[in-house]
Each structure stands twice: as C-alpha cells, then as structure tokens.
N, C-alpha and C positions, 0 to 999 in steps of 0.2 A: 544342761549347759553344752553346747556347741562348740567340738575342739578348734573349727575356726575362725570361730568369733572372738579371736585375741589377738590382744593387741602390745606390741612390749617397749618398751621406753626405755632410754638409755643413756644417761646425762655423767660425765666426771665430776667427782667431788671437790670444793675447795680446801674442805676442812674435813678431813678422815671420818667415815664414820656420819656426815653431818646431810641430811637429805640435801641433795642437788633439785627435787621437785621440779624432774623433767617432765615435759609439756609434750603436749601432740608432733611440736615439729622436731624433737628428742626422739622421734620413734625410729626404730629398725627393720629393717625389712628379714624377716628369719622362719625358720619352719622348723618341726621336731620339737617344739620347747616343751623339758618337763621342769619338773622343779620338785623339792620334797626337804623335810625339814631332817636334820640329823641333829642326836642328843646322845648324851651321857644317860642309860637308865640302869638307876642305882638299888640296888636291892638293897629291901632293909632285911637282917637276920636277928633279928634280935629272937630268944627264947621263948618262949611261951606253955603252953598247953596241950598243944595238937599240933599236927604236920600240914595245917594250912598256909600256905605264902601269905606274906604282908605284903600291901601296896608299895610298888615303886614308887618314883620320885624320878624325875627329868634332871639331872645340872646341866652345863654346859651348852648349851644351845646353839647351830648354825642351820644356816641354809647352802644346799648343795641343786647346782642345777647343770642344765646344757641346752644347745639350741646350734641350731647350722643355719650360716649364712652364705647369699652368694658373695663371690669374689667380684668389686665392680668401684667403680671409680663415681662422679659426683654428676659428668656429662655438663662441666662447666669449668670454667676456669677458677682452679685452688686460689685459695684467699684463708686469711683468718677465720671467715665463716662458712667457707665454702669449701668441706672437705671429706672424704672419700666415707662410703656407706658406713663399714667396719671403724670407724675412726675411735669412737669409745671406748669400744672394746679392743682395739690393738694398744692405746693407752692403755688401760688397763691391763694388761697384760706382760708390763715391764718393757712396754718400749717410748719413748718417746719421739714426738711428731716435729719433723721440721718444716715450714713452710715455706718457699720460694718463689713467689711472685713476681718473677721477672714475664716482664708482657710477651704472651706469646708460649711460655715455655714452664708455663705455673707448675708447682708438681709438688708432693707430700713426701717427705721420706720418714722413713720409720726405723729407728733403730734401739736395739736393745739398751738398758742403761740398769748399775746399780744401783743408783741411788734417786731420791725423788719421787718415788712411785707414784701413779695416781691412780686413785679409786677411783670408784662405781656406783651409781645409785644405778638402780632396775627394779623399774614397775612391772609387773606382769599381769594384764587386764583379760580372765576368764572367764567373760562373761557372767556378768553378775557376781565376781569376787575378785579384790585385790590385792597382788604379794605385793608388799614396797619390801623392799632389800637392802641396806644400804651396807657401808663399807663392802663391795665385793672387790675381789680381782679374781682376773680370770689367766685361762691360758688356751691354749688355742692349736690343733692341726689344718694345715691348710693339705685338700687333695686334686688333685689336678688329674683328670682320665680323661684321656683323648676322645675328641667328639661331643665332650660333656660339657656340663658349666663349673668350674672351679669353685667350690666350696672351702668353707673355713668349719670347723666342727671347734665350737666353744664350750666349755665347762668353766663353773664361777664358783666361788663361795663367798657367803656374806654372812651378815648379821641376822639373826632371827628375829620378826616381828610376825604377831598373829595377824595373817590375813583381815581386810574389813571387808562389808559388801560395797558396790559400788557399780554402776554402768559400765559400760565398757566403753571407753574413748573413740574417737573415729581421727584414728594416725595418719599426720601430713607423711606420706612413703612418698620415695625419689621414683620417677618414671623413667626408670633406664633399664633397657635390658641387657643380660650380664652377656660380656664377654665366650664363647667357646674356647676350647681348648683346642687348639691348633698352632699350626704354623707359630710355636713357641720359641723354637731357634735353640733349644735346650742343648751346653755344650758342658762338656766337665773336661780340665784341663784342656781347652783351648778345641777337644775333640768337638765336631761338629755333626759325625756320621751316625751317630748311633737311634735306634727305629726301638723305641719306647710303648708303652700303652697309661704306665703311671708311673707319677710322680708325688714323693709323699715329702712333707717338713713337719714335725710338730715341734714348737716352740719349749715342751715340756716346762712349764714353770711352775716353779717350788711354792706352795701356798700354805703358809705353815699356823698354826695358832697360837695365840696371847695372853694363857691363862692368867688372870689377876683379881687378886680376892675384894680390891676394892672396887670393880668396875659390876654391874648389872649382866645377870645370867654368868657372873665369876669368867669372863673374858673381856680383855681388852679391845679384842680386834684380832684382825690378819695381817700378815705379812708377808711379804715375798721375797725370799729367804734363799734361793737358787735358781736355776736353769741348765737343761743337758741337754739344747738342742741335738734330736736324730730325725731320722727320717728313708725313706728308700725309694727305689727307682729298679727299672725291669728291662733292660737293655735285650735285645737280641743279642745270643753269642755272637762273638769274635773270635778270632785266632788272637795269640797274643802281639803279633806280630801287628795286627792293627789294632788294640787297646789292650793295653797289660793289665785286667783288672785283678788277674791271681795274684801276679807279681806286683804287683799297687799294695793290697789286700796285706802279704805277708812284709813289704817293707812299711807299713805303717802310711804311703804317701799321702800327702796334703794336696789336695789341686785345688781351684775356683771352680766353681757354678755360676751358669749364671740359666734364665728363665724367662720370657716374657708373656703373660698374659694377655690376650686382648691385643688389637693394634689399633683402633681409634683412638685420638687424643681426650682426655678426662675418662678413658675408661677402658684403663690399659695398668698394670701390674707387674713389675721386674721382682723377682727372689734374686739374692745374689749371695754368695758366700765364698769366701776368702781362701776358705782351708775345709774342705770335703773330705774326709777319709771313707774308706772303705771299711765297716764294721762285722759286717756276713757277707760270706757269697755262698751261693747253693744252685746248682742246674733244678732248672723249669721247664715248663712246658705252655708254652700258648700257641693252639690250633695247629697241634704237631710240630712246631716250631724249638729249637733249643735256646730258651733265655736263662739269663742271669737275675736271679733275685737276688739284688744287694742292700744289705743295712748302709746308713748312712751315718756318721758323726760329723754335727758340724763344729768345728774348734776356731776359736778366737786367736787372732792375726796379731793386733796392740791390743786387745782390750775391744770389750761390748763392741763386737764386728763382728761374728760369730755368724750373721745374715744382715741382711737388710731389705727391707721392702718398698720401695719406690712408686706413686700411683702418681703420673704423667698423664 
C-alpha cells in the first residue's frame, strides 16, 4: 500500500454518532494522516497453576488520529454550499459557521460556541482498506511561519469500527493554491511594529468520553467538554518604552489580536481575539538577533469570543 494513494472524506453529522456517508466531493485536501485504534486492554488475573499470563480482552474502544491541513479559502464566492476547505473540521471542533452572502463581500465566520456541537464522519481511504470513523471531533492548531503556507495541525477521536477492504476513491479536491504568509498586518494591542517569524493559536479542545454500559463497546460517545485556547508568537525585542511586553506580562494585560492570511478575495483568513494575555516571556535568539518567546492565552470578552476566524 502506498502512503499516497489516500484519500480522506469528511462530512458533519446530523444525528451523533449516525454515518454522514461522505462522497468524493466531501474530500479534504490534507497530508501527515495517521490514525490508530486506542482500547482499554484488561488483564485477566484470575489463579491458576503456573506463572503464565492469561489472554487480555479489549473494552472500551476509540479511534485516535491527526492530519495537517492547508489554510485556504473556497476561491469562489461563500454560499450555503460553497465554503472554506477546513469547514468540517472547524465545525467539528466547537465552533460554529456563519455565512454571509451579501453580493460582493460573501464571507464564513467561525466562532467558538458551547453548545450544539457537531460531529464528524471521516472515511480514510489507504489504498485497498477503509477507516470509516464516525462520531469524531476534533481540535485543531493553526501555524503560521513567515514565507510559508499556513497550516492547521488537526487531531480527532471517534468511534471504533474495524476497518473494511475497499478501493480507494478518486476525491473531487478544490484547485486553489493556499495563500503564503506574508504581509499579515499582524498587530496586538493596536501595536503594528513588531518583526515576527511565527505565529501560533491552538484551539486546545476538551474531548472527553461517554462511558455507558448500555451502549456497544460500553461507550456512549464523545463530547466536548472544554477549551483553553493558547498559543505564541516571537516578536523581536523592544525596549519597553516601545512595547511593554514585561510589564504586559506581570500586570496580567488583555490586548486584541488581530491577523490576516492571504489577501485575495475567497482565499484570505483573519484570527482575531479580543483579550491576548501574555502567559511566558523568555529572551531568544534568531540569527543573533534578541527575540521574545511569548506564551499566549486567549480569554473570552462576553462569552464564546475568545477568537474568531473569518474566511473573506
């Protein structure tokens, strides 16, 4: 089997848990995917005769996986059906989608939300064998490195089903090429100056399990259960006199972020966050240079605002 003769499919569920039986134009465009099944394995000790083990037994059953995606928009004008590469999986991952269709200026925003979750089916087609997965969610780091292409780094978990064999599909993928990292505009508190190399957010989502003795494999399901969005960034020093990040740092301050991806319309991407704190700082080094390595916390403003993601 040939690691790139796969192919991966990616549809939201209506009913938890219930295959969404996504099709070739359900596919993703993604690289890195593994996958691998995680279990409960229960020793049995019962007595016996002699000091040989008795066979385990499996309970509990999931599927754990990951995969990177590029960061990239639709290269058409957002619609009901017409929306941004990552779109399933950013549902999936505790945010939900808005779409705006005003002519001319169509755009997807993505924001966190507690409640309503929605799931995940994911086919993984490895040439000549198929994972179907169903109930996942995921969670997701987006990384942004100057000059580069803006990736999303995804991990899921779902439901366990033993693979079947099967062909490998031949997936409708979007023909657009992603965005670079540049000319971002990248400011934090209103600051505009600052000479970067990366930029990191992970969405960190809580994915928790369902144990229930009447459901099959003694689990209900998953649920998503928390989020602590963090994240960093690598500013060249300042004095503080031109960015206070020490004194940021020790008073706890909150600023905005904000970010732009991409500048073409349909394949272009804002981060944006309300309340930034400072979580680490520590002196660095890039090509003899004195930067700042800073942790990042991002905290919620009124509620589920904590980021949001915009594809214009």
């Amino acid at each position: 089997m040939l690691i790139n003769r796969t192919a991966i499919l990616a549809k939201n569920e209506t009913t938890y848990g219930t295959d969404a039986t996504p099709a070739a134009s359900d596919a993703i465009d993604v690289f890195d995917f593994t996958i691998k099944p995680t279990g409960d394995k229960i020793a049995r000790q019962t007595y016996k005769a002699n000091l040989s083990p008795s066979e385990h037994v499996i309970g509990k059953k999931l599927v754990e996986g990951s995969f990177k995606m590029e960061v990239r928009g639709a290269g058409a004008a957002y619609s009901a059906s017409v929306r941004p590469d990552p779109d399933p999986i950013l549902r999936a991952s505790g945010l939900a989608a808005t779409v705006d269709t005003t002519p001319g200026a169509e755009k997807v925003t993505y924001d966190p939300v507690s409640t309503g979750f929605e799931s995940v089916t994911i086919y993984g087609y490895m040439d000549g064998l198929i994972h179907k997965v169903l109930g996942c969610f995921c969670t997701f780091k987006l990384i942004a490195q100057a000059g580069q292409i803006a990736i999303f780094e995804v991990s899921f978990k779902g439901l366990y089903q033993v693979p079947v064999d099967g062909a490998i599909i031949t997936p409708t993928l979007l023909a657009l090429q992603p965005p670079i990292v540049q000319s971002v505009g990248l400011t934090i508190g209103g600051w505009a100056a600052g000479v970067y190399e990366k930029l990191e957010m992970d969405a960190a989502v809580e994915i928790s399990e369902r144990p229930d003795l009447n459901s099959a494999e003694g689990l209900k399901g998953l649920a998503i259960t928390g989020r602590q969005p963090a994240g960093s960034m690598d500013p060249l020093a300042v004095t503080e006199a031109t960015k206070s990040f020490w004194a940021n740092w020790k008073a706890g301050t909150a600023e905005a972020l904000t970010a732009t991806i991409g500048s073409t319309q349909y394949n272009k991407m804002t981060l944006s966050a309300p309340k930034v704190q400072i979580s680490d700082i520590a002196w660095g080094d890039r090509s003899k240079e004195r930067i700042y390595s800073l942790g990042l916390n991002f905290a919620g403003n009124a509620g589920d605002d904590e980021f949001q993601l915009v594809f214009a």
